[in-house]
C-alpha positions as CSV (number, residue, x, y, z in Angstrom):
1,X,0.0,0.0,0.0
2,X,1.6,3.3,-0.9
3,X,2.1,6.0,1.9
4,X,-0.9,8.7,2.0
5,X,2.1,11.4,3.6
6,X,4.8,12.7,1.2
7,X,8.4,14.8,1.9
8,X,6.1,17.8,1.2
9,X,4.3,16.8,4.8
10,X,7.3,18.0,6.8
11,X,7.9,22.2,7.1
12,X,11.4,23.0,5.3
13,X,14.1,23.9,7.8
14,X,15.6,27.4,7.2
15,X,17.5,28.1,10.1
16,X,14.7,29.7,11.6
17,X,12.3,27.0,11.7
18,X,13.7,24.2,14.0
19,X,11.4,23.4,16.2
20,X,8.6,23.3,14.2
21,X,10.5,21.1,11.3
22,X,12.2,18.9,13.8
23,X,9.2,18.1,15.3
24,X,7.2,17.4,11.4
25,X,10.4,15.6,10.5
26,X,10.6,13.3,13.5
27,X,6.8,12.8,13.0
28,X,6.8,11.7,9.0
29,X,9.5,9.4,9.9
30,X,8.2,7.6,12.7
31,X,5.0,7.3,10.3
32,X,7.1,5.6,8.0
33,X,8.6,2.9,11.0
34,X,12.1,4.4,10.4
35,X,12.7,7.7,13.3
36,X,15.0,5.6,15.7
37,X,17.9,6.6,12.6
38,X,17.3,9.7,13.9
39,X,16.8,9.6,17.9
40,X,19.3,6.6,19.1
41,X,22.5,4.9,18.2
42,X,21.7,1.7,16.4
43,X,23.9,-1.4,16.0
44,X,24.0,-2.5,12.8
45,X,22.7,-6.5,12.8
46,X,25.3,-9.3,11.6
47,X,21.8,-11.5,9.6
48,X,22.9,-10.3,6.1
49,X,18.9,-10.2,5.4
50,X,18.4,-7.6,8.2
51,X,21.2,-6.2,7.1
52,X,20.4,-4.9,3.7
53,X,17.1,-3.5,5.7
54,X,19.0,-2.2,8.1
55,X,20.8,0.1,5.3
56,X,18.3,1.1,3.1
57,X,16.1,2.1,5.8
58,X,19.1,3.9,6.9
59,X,19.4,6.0,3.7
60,X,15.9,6.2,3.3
61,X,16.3,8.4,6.8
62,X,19.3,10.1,6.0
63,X,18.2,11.3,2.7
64,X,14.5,13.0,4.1
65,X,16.8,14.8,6.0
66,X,19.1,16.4,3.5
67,X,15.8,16.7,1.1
68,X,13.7,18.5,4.1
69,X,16.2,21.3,4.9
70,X,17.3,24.0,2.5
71,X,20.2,23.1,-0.1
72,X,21.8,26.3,0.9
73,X,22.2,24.3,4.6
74,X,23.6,20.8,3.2
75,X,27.3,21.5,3.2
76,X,26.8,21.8,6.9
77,X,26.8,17.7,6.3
78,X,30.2,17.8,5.4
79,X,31.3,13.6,4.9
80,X,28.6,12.8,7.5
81,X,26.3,10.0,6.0
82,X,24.5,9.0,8.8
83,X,21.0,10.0,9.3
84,X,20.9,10.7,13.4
85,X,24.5,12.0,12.6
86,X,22.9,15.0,10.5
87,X,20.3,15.4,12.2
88,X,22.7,16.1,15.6
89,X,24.8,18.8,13.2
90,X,21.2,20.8,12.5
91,X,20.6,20.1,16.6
92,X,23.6,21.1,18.0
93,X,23.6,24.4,15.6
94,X,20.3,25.9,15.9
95,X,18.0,24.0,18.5
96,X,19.5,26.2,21.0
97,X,18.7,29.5,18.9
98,X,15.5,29.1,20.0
99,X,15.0,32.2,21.6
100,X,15.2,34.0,18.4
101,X,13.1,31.5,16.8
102,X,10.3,32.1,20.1
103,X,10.6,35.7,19.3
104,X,9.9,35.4,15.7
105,X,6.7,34.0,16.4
106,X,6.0,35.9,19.5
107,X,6.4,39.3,16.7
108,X,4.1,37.1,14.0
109,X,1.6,36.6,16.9
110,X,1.0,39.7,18.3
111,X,1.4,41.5,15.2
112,X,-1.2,40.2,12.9
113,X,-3.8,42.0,11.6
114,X,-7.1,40.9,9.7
115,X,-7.7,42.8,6.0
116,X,-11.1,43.6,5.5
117,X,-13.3,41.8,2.7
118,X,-10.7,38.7,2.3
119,X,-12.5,35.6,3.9
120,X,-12.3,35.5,7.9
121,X,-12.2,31.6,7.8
122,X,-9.4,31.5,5.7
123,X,-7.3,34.6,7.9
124,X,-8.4,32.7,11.6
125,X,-7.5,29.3,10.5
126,X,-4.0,31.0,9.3
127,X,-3.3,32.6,12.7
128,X,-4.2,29.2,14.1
129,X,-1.6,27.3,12.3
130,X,0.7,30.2,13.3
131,X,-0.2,29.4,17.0
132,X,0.5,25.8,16.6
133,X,4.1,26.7,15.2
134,X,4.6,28.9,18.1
135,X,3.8,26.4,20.4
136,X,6.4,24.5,19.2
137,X,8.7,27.0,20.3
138,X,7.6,27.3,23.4
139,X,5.9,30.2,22.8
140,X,2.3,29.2,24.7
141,X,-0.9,30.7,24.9
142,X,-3.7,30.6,27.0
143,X,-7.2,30.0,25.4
144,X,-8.7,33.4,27.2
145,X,-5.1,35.3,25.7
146,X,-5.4,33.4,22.3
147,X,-9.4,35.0,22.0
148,X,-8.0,38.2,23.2
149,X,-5.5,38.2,20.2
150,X,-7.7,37.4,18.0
151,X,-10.3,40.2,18.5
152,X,-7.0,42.5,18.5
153,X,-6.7,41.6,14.9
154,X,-10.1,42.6,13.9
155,X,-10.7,45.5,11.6
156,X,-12.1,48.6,12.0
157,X,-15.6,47.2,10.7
158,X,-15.9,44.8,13.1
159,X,-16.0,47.0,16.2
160,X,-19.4,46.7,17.3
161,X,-18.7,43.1,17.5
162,X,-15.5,43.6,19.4
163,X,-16.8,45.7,22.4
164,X,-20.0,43.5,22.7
165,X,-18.0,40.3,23.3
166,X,-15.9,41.8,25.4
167,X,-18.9,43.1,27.6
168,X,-21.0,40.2,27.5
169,X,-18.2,37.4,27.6
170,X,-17.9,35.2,30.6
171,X,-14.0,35.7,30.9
172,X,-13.6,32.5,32.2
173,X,-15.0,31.0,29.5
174,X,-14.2,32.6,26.5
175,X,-13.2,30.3,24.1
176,X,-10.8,30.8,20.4
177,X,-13.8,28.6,19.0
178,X,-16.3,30.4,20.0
179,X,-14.8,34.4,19.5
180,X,-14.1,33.1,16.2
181,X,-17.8,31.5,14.9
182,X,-18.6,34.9,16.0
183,X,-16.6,36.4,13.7
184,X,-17.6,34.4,10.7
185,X,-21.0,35.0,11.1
186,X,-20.1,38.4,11.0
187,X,-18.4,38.6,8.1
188,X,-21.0,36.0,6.4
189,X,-23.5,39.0,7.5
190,X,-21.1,41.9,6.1
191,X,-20.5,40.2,2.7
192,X,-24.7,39.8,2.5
193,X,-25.3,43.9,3.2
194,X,-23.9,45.5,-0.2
195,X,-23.3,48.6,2.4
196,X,-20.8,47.2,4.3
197,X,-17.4,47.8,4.7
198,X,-16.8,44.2,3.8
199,X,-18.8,44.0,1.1
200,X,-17.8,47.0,-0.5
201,X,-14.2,46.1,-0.6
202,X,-14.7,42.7,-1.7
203,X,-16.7,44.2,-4.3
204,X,-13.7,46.8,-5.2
205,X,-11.1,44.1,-4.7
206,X,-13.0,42.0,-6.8
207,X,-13.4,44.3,-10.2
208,X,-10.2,46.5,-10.1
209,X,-9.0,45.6,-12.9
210,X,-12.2,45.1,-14.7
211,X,-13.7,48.6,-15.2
212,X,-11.5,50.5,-18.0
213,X,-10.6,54.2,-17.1
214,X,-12.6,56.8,-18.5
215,X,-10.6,58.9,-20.9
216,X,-13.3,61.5,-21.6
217,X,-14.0,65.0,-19.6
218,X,-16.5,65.4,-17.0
219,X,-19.6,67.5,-17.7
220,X,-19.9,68.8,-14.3
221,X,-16.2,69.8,-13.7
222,X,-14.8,69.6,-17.2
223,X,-12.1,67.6,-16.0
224,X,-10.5,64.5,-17.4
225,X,-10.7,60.9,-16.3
226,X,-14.3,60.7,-15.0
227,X,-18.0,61.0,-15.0
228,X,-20.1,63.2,-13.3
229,X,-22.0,60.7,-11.6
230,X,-19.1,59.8,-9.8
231,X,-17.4,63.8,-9.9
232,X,-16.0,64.1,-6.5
233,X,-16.7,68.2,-7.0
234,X,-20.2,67.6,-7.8
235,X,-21.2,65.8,-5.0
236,X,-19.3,68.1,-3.0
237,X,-21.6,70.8,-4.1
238,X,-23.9,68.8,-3.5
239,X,-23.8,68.6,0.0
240,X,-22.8,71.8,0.8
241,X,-26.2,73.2,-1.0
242,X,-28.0,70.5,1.3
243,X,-26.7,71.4,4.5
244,X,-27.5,75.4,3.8
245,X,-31.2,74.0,3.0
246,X,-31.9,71.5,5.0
247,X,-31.3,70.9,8.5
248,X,-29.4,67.0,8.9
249,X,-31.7,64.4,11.1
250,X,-29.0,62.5,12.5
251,X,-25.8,64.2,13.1
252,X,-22.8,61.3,13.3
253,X,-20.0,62.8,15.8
254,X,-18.1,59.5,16.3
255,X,-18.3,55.7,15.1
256,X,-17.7,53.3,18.2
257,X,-19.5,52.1,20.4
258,X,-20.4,52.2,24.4
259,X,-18.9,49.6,26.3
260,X,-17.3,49.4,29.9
261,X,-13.9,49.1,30.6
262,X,-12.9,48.7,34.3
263,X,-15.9,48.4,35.4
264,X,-16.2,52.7,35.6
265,X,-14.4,54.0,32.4
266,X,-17.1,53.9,29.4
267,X,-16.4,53.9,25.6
268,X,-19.0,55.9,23.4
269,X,-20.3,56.8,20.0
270,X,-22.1,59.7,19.8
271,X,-24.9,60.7,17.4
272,X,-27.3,63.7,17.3
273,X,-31.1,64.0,16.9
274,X,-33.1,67.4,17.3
275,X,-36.1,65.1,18.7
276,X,-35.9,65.7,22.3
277,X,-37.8,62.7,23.3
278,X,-35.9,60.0,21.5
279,X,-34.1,57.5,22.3
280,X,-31.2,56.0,20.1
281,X,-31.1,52.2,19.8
282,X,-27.2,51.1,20.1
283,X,-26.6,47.8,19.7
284,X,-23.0,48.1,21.6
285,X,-24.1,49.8,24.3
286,X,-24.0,48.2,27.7
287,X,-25.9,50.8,29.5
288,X,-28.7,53.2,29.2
289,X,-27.6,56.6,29.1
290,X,-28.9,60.2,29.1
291,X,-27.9,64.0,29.3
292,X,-31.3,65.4,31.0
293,X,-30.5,64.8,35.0
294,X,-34.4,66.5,35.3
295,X,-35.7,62.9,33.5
296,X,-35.1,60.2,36.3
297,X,-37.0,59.1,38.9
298,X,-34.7,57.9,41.3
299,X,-31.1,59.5,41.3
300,X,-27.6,58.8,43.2
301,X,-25.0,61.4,42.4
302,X,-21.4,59.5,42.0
303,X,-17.9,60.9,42.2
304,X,-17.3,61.7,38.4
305,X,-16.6,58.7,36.0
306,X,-15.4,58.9,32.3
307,X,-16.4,58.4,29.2
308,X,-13.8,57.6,26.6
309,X,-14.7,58.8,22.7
310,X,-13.8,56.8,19.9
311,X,-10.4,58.4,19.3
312,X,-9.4,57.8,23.0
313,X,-8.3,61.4,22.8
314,X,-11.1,63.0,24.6
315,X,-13.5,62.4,27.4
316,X,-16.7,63.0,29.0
317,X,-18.1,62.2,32.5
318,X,-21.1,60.6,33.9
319,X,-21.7,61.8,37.2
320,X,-24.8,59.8,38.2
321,X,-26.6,56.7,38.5
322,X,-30.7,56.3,38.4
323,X,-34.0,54.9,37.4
324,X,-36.0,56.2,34.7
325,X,-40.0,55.7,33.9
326,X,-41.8,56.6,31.1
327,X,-44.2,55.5,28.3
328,X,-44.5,54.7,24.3
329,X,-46.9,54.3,22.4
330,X,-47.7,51.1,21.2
331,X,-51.0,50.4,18.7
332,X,-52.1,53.6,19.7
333,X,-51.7,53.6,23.4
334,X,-49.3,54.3,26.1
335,X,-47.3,51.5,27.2
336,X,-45.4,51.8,30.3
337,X,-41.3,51.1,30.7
338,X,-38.6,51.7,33.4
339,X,-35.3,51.7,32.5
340,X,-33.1,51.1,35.7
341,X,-29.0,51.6,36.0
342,X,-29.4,54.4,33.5
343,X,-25.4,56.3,33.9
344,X,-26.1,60.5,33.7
345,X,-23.5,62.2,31.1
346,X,-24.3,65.9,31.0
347,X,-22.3,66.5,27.9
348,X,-24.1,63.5,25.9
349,X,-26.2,65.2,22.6
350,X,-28.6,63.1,22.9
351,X,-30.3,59.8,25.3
352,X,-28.8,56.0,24.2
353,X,-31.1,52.8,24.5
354,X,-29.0,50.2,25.5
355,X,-30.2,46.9,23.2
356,X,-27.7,44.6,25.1
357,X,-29.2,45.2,28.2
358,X,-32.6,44.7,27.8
359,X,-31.2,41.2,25.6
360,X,-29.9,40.1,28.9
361,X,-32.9,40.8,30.4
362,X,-34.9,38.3,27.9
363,X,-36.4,40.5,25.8
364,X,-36.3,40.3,21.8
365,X,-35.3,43.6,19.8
366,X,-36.6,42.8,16.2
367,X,-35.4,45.4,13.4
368,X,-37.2,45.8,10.2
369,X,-36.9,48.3,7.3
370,X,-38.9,51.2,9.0
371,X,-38.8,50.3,12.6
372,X,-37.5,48.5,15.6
373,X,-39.9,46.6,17.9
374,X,-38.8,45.8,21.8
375,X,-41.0,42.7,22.9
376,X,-41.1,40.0,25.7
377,X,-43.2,37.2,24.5
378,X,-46.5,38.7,23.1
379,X,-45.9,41.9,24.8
380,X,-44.8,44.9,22.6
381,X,-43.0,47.5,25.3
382,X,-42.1,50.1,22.4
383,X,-41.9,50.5,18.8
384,X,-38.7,52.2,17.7
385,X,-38.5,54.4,14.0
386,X,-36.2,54.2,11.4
387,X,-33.9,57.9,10.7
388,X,-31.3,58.0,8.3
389,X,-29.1,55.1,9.0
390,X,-30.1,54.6,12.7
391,X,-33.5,53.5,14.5
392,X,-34.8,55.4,17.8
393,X,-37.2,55.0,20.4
394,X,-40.0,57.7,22.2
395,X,-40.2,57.6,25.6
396,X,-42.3,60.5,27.5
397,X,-40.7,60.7,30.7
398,X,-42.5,60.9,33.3
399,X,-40.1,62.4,36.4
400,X,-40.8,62.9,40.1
401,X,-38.9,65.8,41.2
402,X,-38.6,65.3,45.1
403,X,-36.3,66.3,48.0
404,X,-33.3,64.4,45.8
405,X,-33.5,66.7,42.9
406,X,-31.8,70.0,42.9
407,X,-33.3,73.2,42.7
408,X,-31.3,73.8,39.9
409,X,-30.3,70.9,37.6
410,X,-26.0,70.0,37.8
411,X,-26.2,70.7,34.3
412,X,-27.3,74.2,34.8
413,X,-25.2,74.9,37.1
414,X,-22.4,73.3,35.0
415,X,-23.5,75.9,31.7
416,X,-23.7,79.0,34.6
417,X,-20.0,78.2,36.0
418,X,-18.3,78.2,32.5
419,X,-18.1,74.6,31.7
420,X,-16.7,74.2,35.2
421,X,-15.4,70.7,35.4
422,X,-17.2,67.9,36.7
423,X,-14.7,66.8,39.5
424,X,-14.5,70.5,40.5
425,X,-18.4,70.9,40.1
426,X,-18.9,67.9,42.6
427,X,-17.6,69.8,45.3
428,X,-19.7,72.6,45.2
429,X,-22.3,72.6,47.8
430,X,-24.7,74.5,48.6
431,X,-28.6,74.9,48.9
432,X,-29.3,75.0,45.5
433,X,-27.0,71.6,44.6
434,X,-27.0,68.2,46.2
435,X,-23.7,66.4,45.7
């Protein structure tokens, strides 16, 4: 029966490789019956029969040797015709260079990165195989470490996925497995929406070389080498004339998402609506949070937390923690809700829904074209509407404004002080402010 493995089955050695070939090499030959050539000192028998065996077996392990390394590496062999006596040279040279080796992968590792639009299977089972090698030398890692690396090498696009594992994941039990079927439903879901990020660069990828250049002159600009359904001037225009006309619906100041870090530090993206009633539905937030200190029904001021924005490069502050009650409108009538563990940011433009909170909580958040409906079995709590690119909810508060509540709402007094800051602001006391 002829052998299912080939030569081809073992890594090439390079001098950099050792481990990782040494341990394929010792492997294919102990497949083959024959890796003792290699490993321990073996007496040559005196039956002529086993004899002849005895030697071809022998050069059938010294020759996958030579064959397996790089020719550039065989006149390390010098006379040496022995299999195990080869295999020594290449161990007593490089086997202790491991370090460098361990490095090499240890840079590989922690320096991959994930291209967006090229197949997420095909990029997580490479950076598998690269784990494996590293493992070999020595270089090990945890499951929990290996998931962490792996979201690391996400791209931009895949951000809302990114903070929500890492908000809802049991630590403990985060699994490589499971972080990365997360992933390629993702991307299965990215490739499907023609206005992803994904999609669109697959598509691009895909047909650069297809589409000739356009040699003739614009109509719009005049210029030469495109269209003016695609004239970068012209759309230009066109949005300048739009935003002196019209007034925008949903004003996008940055693109990640809310997420916890440190149990008190928050992660936020931040988008504007003039409705002052509405709610935005964020599927990476983990917490409900509003600007309007006036709205809740219960309140407990905190020692100022932050916020982090998108870029990392500036922050806001929450600097309370309450209940809030309200009501939508569902079929036509009001529908009561209480959102509890809502976080108070002054400086927020506008109130966030958290959707990962209230999926915790059991209830189903079902999206359509035109709007968003929050349910819990056959119970609709609120029906969300679709503007622009995001969907939001109305909820008319309904506040109790007791002993607890200030005179004057922090976020007056905030606007009054000159943007005094919050940790400053905290301080203040007086009969007019509660801390």
């Amino acid at each position: 029966m002829s052998s299912s493995l080939t030569l081809s089955s073992i890594p090439q050695f390079d001098g950099s490789n050792y481990a990782i070939w040494s341990a394929g090499l010792k492997a294919y030959l102990a497949y083959l019956g024959i890796d003792d050539f290699i490993t321990t000192s073996i007496t040559s028998p005196t039956d002529p029969t086993e004899l002849a065996k005895h030697e071809a077996n022998a050069k059938k392990a010294s020759s996958i040797v030579m064959l397996s390394i790089k020719s550039s590496l065989w006149h390390l062999f010098g006379s040496k015709e022995e299999p195990k006596d080869r295999f020594d040279i290449l161990k007593a040279k490089y086997e202790k260079a491991g370090a460098l080796t361990a490095f090499s992968y240890f840079q590989k590792l922690f320096n991959t990165k994930f291209s967006e639009g090229e197949s997420m299977r095909t990029q997580l089972e490479e950076l598998d195989r690269l784990r494996d090698e590293a493992n070999t030398a020595r270089i090990t890692l945890s499951d929990q470490h290996f998931s962490f690396l792996i979201l690391g090498a996400l791209p931009p696009s895949y951000s809302t996925l990114f903070t929500t594992l890492l908000s809802t994941a049991d630590l403990s039990k985060i699994s490589p497995s499971d972080v990365s079927s997360r992933i390629i439903d993702e991307y299965t879901r990215q490739i499907a929406d023609p206005t992803s990020v994904s999609a669109m660069h697959s598509s691009s990828s895909s047909s650069k070389h297809k589409t000739p250049r356009f040699e003739g002159n614009c109509n719009y600009c005049t210029k030469k080498g495109h269209k003016a359904d695609v004239c970068r001037k012209k759309k230009a225009d066109g949005k300048a004339k739009e935003k002196k006309t019209n007034t925008p619906s949903v004003l996008v100041m940055q693109s990640s998402s809310i997420v916890e870090v440190d149990n008190n530090a928050i992660l936020a993206s931040f988008y504007g609506l003039p409705d002052s009633k509405a709610w935005m539905l964020d599927s990476g937030c983990t917490k409900h949070m509003t600007p309007h200190r006036s709205k809740f029904i219960a309140y407990e001021s905190i020692s100022p937390l932050p916020i982090f924005l998108g870029d990392f490069n500036q922050t806001i502050s929450y600097i309370g923690v309450g209940s809030v009650i309200g009501s939508t409108i569902v079929n036509g009538r009001p529908q009561k809700i209480e959102l509890k563990n809502v976080l108070h940011a002054p400086d927020l433009p506008c109130r966030y829904f958290s959707v990962t909170t209230v999926l915790n909580k059991g209830f189903n958040v079902n999206f359509a074209h035109a709007e968003a409906r929050i349910q819990h079995g056959d119970q609709t709590l609120g029906v969300g509407f679709r503007k622009g690119d995001h969907f939001w909810l109305k909820i008319e508060t309904t506040p109790i404004l007791d002993a607890k509540t200030p005179a004057l709402p922090v976020d007056t007094w905030h606007q009054c002080l000159g943007h005094l800051n919050w940790t400053a602001l905290s301080k203040v006391q007086g009969p007019q402010m509660v801390n």
